[in-house]
Structures are given as C-alpha cells and as structure tokens.
C-alpha positions in Angstrom: 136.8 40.2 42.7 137.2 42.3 45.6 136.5 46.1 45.1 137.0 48.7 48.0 134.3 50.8 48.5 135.3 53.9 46.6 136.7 52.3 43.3 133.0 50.4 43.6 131.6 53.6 43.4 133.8 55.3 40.6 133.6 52.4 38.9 130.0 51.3 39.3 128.9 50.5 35.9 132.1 48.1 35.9 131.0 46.5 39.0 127.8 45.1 37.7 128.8 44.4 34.3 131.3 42.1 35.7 128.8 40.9 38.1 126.8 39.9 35.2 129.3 37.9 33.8 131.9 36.8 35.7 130.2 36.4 39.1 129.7 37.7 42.2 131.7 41.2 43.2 132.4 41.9 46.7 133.1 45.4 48.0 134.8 46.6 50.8 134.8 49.2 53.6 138.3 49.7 55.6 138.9 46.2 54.1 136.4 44.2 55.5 133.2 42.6 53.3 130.7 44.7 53.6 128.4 43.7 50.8 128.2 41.4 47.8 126.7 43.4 44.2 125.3 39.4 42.6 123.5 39.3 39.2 119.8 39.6 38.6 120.1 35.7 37.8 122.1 34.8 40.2 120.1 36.5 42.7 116.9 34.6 41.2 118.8 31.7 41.7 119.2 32.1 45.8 115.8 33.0 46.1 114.2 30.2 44.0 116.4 27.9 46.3 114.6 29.3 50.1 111.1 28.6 51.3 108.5 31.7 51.6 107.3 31.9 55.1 104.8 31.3 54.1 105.6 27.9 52.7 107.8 27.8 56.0 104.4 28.1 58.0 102.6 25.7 56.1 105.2 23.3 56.0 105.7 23.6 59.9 106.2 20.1 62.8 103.6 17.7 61.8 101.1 16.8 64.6 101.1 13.5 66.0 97.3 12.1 66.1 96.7 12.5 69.6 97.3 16.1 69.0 94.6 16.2 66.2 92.4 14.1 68.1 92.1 16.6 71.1 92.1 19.4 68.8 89.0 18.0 67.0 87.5 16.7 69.9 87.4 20.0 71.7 84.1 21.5 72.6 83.3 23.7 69.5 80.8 26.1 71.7 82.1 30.0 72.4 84.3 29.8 76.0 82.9 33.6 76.2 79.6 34.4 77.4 77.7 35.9 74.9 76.1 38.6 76.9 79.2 40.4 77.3 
C-alpha cells in the first residue's frame, strides 16, 4: 500500500502494523516513492541474502598462478634502507 507522507505520519502505528503483516508499505512525498517502512523480518531477510564486505573482499578475482608465483617469489628483504 502506498501512504503519502503525512497520513504515514498521522497514522504511523498503522503503517508498521501493516508492515508487519501484510508487507511492505511505501510512502510518499508530492507523490513520488520516497521510502519503503519493511518488517523487522523482512528486512532480515534482504540482509541475510547480500555479502558483508567483508565477505565481498575475501571473496574477491581469483589470481591466476603466475600471479602467485611472482608474488611469492618476490624478494622478501625491506625495499627501505633501514638507516633512515
């Protein structure tokens, strides 16, 4: 259901009861979406579906093995002189 912005607000307590059980409520400002009040489970739900970045990070391209081999084959000595 579609709620302008100031029934949303008079009617708040309406907006996420209904949320909670019949969906997803959208409200709008001069009739255009503006934002979308979801329940706690349903917004679980989208959350439980995305990557972390952190699993994005980990999960990143794959290096080919001439990649790894240069990478472990690099002189592990400091490229800094340590006097400075």
């Amino acid at each position: 259901m579609a709620w302008q912005l100031q029934d949303a607000k008079n009617k708040f307590s309406k907006v996420v009861q209904q949320a909670r059980t019949q969906g997803p409520q959208v409200v709008t400002v001069r009739g255009e979406r503006a934002v979308v009040v979801l329940s706690a489970e349903d917004y679980d739900s989208l959350r439980a579906a995305r990557p972390t970045l952190v699993d994005a990070l980990l999960d990143g391209p794959r290096w080919d093995d001439d990649f790894v081999e240069a990478v472990t084959a690099r002189v592990k000595a400091p490229s800094r002189d340590p006097a400075f």
